[in-house]
VMD Tcl script that draws the C-alpha trace (Angstrom):
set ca {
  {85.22 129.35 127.19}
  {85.48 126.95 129.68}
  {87.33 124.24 129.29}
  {85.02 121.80 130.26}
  {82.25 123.17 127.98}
  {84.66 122.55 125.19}
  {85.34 119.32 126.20}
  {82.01 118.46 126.34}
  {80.47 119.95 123.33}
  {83.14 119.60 120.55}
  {81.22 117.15 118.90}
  {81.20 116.25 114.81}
  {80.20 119.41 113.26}
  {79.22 118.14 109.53}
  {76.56 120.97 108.67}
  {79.11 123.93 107.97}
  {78.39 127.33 106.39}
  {80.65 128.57 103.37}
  {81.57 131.71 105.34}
  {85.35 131.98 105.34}
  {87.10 131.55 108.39}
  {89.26 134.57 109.05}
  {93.07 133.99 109.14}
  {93.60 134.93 112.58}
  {91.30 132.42 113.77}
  {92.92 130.20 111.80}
  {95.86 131.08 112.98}
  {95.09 130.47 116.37}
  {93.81 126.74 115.57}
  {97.11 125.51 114.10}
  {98.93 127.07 116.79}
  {97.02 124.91 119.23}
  {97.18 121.91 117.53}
  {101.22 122.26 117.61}
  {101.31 122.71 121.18}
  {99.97 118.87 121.59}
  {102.08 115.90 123.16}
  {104.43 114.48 120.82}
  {106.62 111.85 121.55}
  {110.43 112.29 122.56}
  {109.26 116.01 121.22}
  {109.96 115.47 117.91}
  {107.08 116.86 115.61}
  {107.21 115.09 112.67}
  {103.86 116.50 111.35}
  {103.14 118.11 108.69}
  {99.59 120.46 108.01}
  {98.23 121.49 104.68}
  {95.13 123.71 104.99}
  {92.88 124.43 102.27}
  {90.57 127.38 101.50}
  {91.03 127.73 97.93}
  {87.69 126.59 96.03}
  {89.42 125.33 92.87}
  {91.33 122.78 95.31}
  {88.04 122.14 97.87}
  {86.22 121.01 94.84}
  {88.94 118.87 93.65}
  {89.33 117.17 97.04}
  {85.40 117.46 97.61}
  {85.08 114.79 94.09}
  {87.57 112.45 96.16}
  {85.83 112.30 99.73}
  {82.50 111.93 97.62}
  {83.87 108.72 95.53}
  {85.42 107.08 98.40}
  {82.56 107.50 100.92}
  {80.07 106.41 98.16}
  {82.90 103.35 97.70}
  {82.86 102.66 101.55}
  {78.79 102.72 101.74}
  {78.78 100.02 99.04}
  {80.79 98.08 101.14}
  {79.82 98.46 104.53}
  {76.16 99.88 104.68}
  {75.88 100.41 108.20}
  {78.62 102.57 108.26}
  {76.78 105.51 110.47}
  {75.16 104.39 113.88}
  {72.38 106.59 113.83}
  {69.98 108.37 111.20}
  {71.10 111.77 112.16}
  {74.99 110.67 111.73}
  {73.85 109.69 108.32}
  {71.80 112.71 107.62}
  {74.28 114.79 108.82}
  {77.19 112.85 106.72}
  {75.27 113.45 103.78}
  {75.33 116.77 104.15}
  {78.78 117.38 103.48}
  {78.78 114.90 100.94}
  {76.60 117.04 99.44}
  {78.16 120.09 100.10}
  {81.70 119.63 100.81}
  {82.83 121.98 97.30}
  {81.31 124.97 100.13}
  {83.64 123.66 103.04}
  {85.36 127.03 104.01}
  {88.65 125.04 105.95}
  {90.50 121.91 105.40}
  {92.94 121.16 107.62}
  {95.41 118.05 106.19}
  {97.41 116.06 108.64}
  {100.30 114.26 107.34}
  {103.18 112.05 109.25}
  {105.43 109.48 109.20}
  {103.71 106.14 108.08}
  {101.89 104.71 111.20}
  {102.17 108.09 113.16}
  {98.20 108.07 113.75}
  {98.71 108.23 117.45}
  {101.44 110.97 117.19}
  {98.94 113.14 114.95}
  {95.59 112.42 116.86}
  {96.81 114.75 119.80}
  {97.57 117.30 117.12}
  {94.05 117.49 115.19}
  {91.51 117.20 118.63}
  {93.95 120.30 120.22}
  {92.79 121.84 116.98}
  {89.06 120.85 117.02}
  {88.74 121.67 120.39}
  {90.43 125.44 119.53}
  {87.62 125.49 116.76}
  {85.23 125.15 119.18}
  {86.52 127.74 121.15}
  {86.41 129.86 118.41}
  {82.60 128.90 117.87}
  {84.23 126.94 114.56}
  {82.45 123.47 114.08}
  {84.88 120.55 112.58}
  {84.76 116.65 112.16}
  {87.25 114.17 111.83}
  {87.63 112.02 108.53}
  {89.98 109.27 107.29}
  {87.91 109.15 104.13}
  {90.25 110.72 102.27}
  {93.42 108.63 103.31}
  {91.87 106.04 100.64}
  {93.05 108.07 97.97}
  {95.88 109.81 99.43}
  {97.44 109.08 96.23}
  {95.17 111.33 94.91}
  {94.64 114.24 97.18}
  {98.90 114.06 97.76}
  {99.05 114.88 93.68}
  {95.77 117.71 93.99}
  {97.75 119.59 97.95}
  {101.28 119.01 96.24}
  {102.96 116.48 98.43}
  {106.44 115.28 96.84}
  {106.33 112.05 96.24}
  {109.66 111.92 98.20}
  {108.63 113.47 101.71}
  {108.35 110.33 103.80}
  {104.91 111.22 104.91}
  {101.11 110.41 104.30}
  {97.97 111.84 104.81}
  {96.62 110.38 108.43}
  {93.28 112.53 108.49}
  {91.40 115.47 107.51}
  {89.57 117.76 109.23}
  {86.77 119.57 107.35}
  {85.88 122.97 109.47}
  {83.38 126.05 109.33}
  {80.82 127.68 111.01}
  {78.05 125.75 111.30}
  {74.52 125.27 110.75}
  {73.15 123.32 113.64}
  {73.52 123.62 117.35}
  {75.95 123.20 119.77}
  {75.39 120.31 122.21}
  {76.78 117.53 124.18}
  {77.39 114.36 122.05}
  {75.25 111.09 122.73}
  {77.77 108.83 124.75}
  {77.90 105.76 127.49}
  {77.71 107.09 130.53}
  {81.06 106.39 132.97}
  {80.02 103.93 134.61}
  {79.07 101.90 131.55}
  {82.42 102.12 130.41}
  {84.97 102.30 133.35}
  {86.62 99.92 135.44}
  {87.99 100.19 139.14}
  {91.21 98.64 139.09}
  {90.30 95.33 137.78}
  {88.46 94.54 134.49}
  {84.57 93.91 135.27}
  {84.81 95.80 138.83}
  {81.93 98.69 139.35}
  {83.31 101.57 138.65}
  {82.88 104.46 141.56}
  {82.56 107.36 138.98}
  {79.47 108.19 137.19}
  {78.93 111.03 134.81}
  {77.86 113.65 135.37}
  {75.85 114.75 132.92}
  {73.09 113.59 131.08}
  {74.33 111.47 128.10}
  {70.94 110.33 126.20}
}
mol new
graphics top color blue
foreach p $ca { graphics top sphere $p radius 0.5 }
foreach p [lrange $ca 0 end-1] q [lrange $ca 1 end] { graphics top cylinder $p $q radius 0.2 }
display resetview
C-alpha cells in the first residue's frame, strides 16, 4: 500500500467484524509499532493483546460503564452524529472485538507510547485491519490491570487501548481542516503557502 493512502485513510474504525485476526498479521502489527521513535531509545513499553472472549467480555463491561459514566458527564462528547453512531456501535458490540491491543508505560509516558500505537494502526491498515484509539479504559485501569494481570508492582499503567478488526464500513479519508486552516508560515497568524491537497469535507 502506499504510504500515503495509509496515511490518509487510517481513520477510527469502530464498526469491526468478530472474524479473528490471524497471528501473523498480528504479528506484523506489534512489530511495527516497536519500530517507533522512542526517546534516548529506551522502550519502556509494555503491550498486552487480547483475543480471548472470556477476557474481551470482561474488559468490554468496563469500556461500557466508563463511557456511559463519561456521557453523563460531558454529553457532547462526539462531534458529529456518525462519531456517535459509530461509538455506539462498539459499545454495543465490543464482547465481538476480535483484537485488543493494551499499551502500558511509565506514568506520564503518553507521548513515548503514542508513536508506538499509530505505527500499529497505520500497519492495521495496511493489513486492511480497521482500529481506533481509546483512553476510555485508563479510567478503570485499576480494573482492567486486575482482569490482563498487571502486577501491582510493575511501575507501569495502562496509557490507551486500541480495539481492532476487520471492519464493517468503508475505507475513506477522515473529515479534517484543510492546511491552510490550520498552518502557519513562520509566524503565528501568517498565511500559510501550503494547501491540501485533497478534498477534506
Amino acid at each position: 500500500m502506499d504510504l500515503h493512502e495509509a496515511l490518509f485513510t487510517t481513520r477510527a474504525m469502530r464498526r469491526l467484524r468478530p472474524d479473528p485476526v490471524p497471528d501473523e498479521v498480528v504479528a506484523r502489527i506489534l512489530d511495527a509499532g516497536v519500530r517507533a521513535p522512542a526517546p534516548g531509545a529506551v522502550q519502556t513499553w509494555r503491550f498486552v493483546v487480547v483475543t480471548d472472549r472470556a477476557v474481551m467480555g470482561r474488559l468490554a463491561e468496563l469500556w461500557r460503564t466508563t463511557r456511559d459514566q463519561l456521557l453523563e458527564v460531558v454529553p457532547t462528547l462526539y462531534h458529529s452524529e456518525i462519531q456517535a453512531r459509530s461509538s455506539q456501535y462498539l459499545h454495543d458490540h465490543f464482547e465481538d472485538v476480535p483484537l485488543l491491543i493494551c499499551g502500558y508505560g511509565p506514568p506520564g509516558s503518553q507521548m513515548i507510547l503514542a508513536p508506538a500505537l499509530w505505527s500499529m494502526c497505520l500497519a492495521a491498515r495496511a493489513e486492511g485491519v480497521g482500529s481506533t484509539f481509546t483512553t476510555l479504559l485508563t479510567r478503570a485501569k485499576d480494573d482492567v490491570d486486575a482482569i490482563v494481570g498487571v502486577p501491582a508492582d510493575a511501575g507501569l499503567e495502562l496509557i490507551a487501548a486500541l480495539p481492532m478488526g476487520y471492519p464493517l464500513g468503508r475505507w475513506g479519508v477522515a473529515s479534517r481542516q484543510p492546511v491552510q486552516e490550520v498552518v502557519f508560515a513562520d509566524a503565528w497568524g501568517a498565511p500559510s503557502r501550503w494547501q491540501s491537497s485533497a478534498n477534506h469535507d
